[in-house]
TITOR-629258 format. One record per residue (C-alpha): residue number from 0; x, z, y; residue in three letters. Coordinates in steps of 0.05 Angstrom, whole numbers. Layout:
REM TITOR-629258
<drenfi dofi="NUM" u="X" w="Z" v="Y" zadren="ALA"/>
...
REM end
This chain:
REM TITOR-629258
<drenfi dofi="0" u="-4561" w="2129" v="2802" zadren="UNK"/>
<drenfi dofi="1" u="-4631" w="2108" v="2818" zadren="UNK"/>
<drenfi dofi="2" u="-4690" w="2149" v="2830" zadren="UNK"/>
<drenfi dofi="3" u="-4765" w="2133" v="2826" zadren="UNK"/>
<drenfi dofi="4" u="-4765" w="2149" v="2893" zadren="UNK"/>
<drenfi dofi="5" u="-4724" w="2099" v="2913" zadren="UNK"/>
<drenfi dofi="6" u="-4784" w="2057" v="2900" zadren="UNK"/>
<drenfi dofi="7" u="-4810" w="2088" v="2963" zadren="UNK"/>
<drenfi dofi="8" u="-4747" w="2080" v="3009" zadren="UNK"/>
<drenfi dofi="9" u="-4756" w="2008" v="2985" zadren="UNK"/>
<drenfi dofi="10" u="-4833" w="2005" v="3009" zadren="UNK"/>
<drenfi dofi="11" u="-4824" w="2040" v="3079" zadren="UNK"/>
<drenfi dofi="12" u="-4777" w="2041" v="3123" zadren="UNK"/>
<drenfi dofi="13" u="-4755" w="2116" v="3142" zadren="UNK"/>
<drenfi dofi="14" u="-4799" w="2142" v="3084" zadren="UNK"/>
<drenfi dofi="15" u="-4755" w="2162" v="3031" zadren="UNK"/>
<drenfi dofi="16" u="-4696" w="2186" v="3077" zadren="UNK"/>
<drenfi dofi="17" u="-4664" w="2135" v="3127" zadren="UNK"/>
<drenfi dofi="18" u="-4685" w="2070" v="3159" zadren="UNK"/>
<drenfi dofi="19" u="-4677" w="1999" v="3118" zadren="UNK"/>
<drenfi dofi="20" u="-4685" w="1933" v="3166" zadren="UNK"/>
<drenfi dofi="21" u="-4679" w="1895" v="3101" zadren="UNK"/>
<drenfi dofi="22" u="-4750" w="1914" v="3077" zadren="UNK"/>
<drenfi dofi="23" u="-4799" w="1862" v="3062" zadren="UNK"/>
<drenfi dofi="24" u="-4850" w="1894" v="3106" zadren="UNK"/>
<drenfi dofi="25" u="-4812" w="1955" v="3142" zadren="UNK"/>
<drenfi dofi="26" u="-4855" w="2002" v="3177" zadren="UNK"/>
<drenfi dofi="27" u="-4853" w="2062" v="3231" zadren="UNK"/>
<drenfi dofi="28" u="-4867" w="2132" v="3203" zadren="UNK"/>
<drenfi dofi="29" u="-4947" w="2133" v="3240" zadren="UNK"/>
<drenfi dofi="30" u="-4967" w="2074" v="3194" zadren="UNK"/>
<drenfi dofi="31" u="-4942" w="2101" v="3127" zadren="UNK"/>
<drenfi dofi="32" u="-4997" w="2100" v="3076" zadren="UNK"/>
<drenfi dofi="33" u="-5032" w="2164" v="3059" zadren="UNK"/>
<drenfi dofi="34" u="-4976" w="2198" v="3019" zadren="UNK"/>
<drenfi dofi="35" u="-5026" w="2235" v="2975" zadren="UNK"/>
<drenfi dofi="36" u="-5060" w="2171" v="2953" zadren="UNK"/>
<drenfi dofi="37" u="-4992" w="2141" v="2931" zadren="UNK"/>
<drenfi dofi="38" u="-4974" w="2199" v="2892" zadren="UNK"/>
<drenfi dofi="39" u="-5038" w="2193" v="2864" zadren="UNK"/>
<drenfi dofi="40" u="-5015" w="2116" v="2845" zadren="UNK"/>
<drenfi dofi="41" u="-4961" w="2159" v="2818" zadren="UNK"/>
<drenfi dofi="42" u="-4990" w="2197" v="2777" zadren="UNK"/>
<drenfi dofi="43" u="-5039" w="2139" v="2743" zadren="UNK"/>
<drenfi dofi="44" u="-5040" w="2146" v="2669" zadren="UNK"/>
<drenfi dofi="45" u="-5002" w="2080" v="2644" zadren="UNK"/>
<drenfi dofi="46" u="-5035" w="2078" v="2580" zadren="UNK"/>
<drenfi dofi="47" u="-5104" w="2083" v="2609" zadren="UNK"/>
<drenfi dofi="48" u="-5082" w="2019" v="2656" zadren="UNK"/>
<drenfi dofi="49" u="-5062" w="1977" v="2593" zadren="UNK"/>
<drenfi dofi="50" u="-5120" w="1996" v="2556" zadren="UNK"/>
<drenfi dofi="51" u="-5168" w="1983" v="2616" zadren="UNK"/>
<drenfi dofi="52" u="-5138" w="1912" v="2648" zadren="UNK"/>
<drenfi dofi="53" u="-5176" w="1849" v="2646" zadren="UNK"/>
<drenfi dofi="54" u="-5165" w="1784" v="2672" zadren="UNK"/>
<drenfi dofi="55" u="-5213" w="1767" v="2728" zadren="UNK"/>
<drenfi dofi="56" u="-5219" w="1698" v="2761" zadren="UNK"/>
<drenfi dofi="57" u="-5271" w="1709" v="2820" zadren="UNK"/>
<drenfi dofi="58" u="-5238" w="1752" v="2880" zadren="UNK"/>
<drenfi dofi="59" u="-5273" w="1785" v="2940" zadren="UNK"/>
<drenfi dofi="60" u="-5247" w="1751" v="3005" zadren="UNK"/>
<drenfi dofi="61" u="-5223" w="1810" v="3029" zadren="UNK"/>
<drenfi dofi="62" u="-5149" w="1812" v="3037" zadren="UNK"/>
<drenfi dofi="63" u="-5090" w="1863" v="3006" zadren="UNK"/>
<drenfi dofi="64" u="-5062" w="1918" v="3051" zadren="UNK"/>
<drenfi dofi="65" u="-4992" w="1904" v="3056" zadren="UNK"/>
<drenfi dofi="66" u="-4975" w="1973" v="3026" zadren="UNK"/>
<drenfi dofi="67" u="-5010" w="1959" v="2958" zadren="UNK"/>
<drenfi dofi="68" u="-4962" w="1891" v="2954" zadren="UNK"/>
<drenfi dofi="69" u="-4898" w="1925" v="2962" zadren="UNK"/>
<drenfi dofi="70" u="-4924" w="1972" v="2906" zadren="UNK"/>
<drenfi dofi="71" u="-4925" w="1916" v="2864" zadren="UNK"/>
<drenfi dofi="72" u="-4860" w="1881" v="2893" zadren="UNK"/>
<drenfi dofi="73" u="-4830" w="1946" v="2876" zadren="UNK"/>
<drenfi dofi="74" u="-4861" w="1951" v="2807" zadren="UNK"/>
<drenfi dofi="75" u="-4831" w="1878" v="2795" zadren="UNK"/>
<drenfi dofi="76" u="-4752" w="1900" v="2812" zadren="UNK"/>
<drenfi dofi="77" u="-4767" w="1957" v="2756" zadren="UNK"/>
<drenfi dofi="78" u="-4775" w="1907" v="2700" zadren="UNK"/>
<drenfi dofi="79" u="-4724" w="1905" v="2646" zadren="UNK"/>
<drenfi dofi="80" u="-4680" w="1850" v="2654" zadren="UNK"/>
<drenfi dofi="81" u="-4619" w="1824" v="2610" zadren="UNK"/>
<drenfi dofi="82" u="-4552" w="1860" v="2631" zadren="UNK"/>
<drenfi dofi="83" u="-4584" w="1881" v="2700" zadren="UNK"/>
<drenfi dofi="84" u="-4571" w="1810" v="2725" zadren="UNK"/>
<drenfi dofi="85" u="-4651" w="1795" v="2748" zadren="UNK"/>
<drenfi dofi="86" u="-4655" w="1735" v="2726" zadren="UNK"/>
<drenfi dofi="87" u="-4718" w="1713" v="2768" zadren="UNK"/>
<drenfi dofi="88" u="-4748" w="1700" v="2838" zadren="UNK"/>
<drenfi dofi="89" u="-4816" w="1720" v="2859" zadren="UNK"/>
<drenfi dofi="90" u="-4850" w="1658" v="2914" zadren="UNK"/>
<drenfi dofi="91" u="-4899" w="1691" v="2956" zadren="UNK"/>
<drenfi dofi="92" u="-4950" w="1645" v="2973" zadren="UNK"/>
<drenfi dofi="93" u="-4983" w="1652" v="3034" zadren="UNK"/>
<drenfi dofi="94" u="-5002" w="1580" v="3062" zadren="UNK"/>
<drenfi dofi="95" u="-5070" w="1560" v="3047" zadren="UNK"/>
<drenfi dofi="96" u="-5045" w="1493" v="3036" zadren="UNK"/>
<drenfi dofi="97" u="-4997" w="1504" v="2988" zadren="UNK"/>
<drenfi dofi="98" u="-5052" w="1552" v="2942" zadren="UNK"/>
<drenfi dofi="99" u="-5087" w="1489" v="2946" zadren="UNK"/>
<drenfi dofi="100" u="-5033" w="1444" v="2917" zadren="UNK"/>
<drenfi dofi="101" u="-5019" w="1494" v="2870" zadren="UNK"/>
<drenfi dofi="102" u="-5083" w="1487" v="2848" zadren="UNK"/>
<drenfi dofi="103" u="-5073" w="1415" v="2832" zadren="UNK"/>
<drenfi dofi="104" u="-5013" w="1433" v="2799" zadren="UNK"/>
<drenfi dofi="105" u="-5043" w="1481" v="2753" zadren="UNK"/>
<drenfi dofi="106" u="-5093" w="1440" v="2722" zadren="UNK"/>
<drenfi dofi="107" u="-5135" w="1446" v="2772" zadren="UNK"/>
<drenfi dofi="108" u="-5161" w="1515" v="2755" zadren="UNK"/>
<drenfi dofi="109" u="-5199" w="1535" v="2828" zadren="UNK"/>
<drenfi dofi="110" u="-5171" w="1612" v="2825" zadren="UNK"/>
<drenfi dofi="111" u="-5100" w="1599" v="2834" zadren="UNK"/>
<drenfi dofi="112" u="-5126" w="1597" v="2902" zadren="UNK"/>
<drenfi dofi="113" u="-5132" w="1676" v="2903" zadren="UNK"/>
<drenfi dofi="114" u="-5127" w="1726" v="2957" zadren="UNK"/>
<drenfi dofi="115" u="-5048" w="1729" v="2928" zadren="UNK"/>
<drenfi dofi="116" u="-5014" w="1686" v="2896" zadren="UNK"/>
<drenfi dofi="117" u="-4939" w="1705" v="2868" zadren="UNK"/>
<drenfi dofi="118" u="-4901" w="1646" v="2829" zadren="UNK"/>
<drenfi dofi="119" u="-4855" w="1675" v="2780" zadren="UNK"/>
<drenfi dofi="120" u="-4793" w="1630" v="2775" zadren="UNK"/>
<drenfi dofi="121" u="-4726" w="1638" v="2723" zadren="UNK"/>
<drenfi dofi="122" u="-4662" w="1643" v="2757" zadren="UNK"/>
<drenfi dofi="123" u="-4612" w="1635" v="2702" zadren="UNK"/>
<drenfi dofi="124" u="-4548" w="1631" v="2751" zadren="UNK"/>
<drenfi dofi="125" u="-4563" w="1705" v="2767" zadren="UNK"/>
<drenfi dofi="126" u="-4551" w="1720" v="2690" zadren="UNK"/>
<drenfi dofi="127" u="-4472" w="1723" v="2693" zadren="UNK"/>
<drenfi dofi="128" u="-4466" w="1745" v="2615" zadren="UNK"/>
<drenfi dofi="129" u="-4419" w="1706" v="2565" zadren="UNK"/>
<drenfi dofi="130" u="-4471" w="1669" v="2532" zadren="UNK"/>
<drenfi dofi="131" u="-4481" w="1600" v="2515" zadren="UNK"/>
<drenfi dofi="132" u="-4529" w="1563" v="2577" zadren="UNK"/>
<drenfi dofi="133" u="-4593" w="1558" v="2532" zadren="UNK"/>
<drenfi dofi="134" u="-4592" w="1634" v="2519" zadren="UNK"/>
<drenfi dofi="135" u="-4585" w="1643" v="2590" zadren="UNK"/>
<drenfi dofi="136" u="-4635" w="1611" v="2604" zadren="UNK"/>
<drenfi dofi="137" u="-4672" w="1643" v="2561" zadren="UNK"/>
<drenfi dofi="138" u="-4655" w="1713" v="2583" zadren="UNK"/>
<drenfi dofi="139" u="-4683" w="1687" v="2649" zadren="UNK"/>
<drenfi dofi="140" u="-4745" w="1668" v="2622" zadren="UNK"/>
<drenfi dofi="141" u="-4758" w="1734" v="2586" zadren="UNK"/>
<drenfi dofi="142" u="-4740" w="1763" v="2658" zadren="UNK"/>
<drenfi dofi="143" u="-4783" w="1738" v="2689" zadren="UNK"/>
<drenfi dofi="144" u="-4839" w="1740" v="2644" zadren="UNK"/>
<drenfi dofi="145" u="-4821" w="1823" v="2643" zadren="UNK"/>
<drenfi dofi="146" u="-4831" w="1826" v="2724" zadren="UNK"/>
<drenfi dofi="147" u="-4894" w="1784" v="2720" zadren="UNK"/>
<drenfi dofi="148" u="-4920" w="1830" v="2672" zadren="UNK"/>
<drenfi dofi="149" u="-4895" w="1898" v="2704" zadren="UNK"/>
<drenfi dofi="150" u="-4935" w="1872" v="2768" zadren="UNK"/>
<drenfi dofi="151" u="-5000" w="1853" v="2734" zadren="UNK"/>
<drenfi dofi="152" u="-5004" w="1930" v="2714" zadren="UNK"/>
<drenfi dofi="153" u="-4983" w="1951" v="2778" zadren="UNK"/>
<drenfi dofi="154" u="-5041" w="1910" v="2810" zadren="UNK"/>
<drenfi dofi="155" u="-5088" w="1941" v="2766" zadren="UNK"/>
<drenfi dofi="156" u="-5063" w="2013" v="2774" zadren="UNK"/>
<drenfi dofi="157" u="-5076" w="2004" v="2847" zadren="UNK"/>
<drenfi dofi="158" u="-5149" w="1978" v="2836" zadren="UNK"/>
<drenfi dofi="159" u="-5136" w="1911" v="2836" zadren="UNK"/>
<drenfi dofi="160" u="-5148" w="1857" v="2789" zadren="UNK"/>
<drenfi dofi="161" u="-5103" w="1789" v="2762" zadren="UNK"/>
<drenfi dofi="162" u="-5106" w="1731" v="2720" zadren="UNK"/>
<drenfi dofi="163" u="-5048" w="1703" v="2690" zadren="UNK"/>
<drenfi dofi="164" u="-5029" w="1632" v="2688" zadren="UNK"/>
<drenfi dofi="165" u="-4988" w="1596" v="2653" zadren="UNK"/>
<drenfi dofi="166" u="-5020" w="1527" v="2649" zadren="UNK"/>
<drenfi dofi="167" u="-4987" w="1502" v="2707" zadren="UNK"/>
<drenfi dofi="168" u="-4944" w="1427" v="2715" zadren="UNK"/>
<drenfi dofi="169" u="-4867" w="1457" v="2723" zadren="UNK"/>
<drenfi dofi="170" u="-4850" w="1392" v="2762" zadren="UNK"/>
<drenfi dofi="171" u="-4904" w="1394" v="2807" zadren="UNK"/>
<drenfi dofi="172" u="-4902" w="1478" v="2822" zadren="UNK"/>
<drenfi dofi="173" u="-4825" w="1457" v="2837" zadren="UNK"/>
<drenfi dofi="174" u="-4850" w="1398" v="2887" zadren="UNK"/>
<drenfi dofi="175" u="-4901" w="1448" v="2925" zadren="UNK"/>
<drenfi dofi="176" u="-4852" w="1502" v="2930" zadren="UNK"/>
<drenfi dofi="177" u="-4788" w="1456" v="2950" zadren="UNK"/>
<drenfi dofi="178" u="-4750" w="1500" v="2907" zadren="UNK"/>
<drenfi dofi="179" u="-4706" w="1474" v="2835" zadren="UNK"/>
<drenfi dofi="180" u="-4718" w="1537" v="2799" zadren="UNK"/>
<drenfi dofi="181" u="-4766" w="1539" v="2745" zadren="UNK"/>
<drenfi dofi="182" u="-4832" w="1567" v="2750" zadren="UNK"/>
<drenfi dofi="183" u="-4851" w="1611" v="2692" zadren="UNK"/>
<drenfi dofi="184" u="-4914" w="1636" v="2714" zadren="UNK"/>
<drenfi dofi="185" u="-4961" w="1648" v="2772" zadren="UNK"/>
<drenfi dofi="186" u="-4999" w="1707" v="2787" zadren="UNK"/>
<drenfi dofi="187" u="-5063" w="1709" v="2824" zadren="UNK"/>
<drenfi dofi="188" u="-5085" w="1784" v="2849" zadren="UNK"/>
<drenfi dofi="189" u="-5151" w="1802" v="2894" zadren="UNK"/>
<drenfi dofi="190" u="-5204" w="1856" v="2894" zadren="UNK"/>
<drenfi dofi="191" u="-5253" w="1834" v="2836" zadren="UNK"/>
<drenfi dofi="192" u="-5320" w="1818" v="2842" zadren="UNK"/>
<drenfi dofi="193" u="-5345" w="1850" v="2784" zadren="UNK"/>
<drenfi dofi="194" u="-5299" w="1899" v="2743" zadren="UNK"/>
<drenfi dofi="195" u="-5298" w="1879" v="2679" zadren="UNK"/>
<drenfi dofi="196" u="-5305" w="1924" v="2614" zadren="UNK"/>
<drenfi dofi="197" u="-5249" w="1914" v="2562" zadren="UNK"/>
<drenfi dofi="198" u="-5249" w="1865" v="2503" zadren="UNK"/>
<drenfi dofi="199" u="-5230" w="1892" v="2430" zadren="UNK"/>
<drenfi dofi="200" u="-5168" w="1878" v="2407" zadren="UNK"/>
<drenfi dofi="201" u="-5141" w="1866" v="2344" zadren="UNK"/>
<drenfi dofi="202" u="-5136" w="1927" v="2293" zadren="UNK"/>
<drenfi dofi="203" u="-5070" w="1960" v="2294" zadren="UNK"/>
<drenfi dofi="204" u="-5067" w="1958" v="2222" zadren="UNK"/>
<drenfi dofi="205" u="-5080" w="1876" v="2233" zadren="UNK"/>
<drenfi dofi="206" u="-5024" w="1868" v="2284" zadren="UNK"/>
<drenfi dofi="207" u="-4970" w="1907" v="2265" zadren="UNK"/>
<drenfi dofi="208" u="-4927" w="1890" v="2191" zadren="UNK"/>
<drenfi dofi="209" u="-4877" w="1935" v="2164" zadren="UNK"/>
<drenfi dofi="210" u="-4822" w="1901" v="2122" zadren="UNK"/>
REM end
């Protein structure tokens, strides 16, 4: 069975009992984050991060510590997926060139080139279920639009901010990232400019229809 704190085991190597070569960005015991402000990230009221998000689209320059990205890494592997399978990839873009071309290849819109940039792709041959190939596919698609998702609120919960983006040319995302997987999405995280207040949303008694 898995624990939440497997989630740290996963971010730091030795950490949650045990050393793991495998990790994305492994780490000696002496340069472990502050253990009292991730429990803290712990401990962040979920409800109060859904009501409080916003999409921003101007970033500081300032770049992410690497422990606040395998938060939301970590956060992504949590999402619900169909039958377990993970149907999705995460591309994390680092080349300043490729942002760039990115850019192009989602309509141009200048803050794809953000501090991060994670392209959310569906994987449908991970989804080994007994289903016929256009429900698979779109099992992946719902997969990976859950990890997306779980990551934007993870961002957020560490004091970070997002935009979502879903105008984007499939083809040409495909082309910059040599890859033949499908991008569903592509989130762009940074340290906001400005915080932003939250918009109203529709009334409750508006969105929701009982039958």
């Amino acid at each position: 069975m898995s624990y939440p704190n497997d989630i740290l085991s996963r971010m730091f190597g030795g950490y949650g009992g045990g050393k793991d070569e495998t990790l994305l960005y492994p780490k000696e015991e002496n340069q472990v984050q502050d253990t009292a402000e991730i429990e803290e990230v712990f401990q962040t009221n979920i409800f109060n991060v859904m009501l409080n998000r916003r999409s921003h689209r101007r970033f500081e320059d300032r770049p992410i510590e690497d422990s606040k990205l395998e938060m939301i890494f970590a956060a992504a592997d949590t999402a619900p997926t169909a039958g377990g399978f993970q149907g999705f990839e995460i591309y994390h873009v680092k080349s300043q060139d490729v942002k760039l071309r990115l850019v192009e290849a989602a309509n141009n819109q200048p803050y794809v080139n953000a501090p991060v940039v994670l392209v959310f792709c569906m994987n449908p041959e991970r989804v080994k279920m007994n289903f016929p190939q256009n429900i698979i596919k779109k099992f992946s698609q719902q997969d990976s639009t859950l990890a997306a998702a779980y990551s934007q609120l993870a961002a957020h919960a560490l004091g970070l901010s997002s935009v979502w983006i879903g105008m984007i040319n499939e083809a040409k995302v495909m082309e910059v990232l040599k890859t033949n997987l499908v991008p569903s999405s592509i989130l762009c995280i940074g340290y906001p400019k400005k915080m932003l207040q939250p918009k109203p949303k529709r009334n409750l008694k508006d969105l929701i229809h009982q039958i």
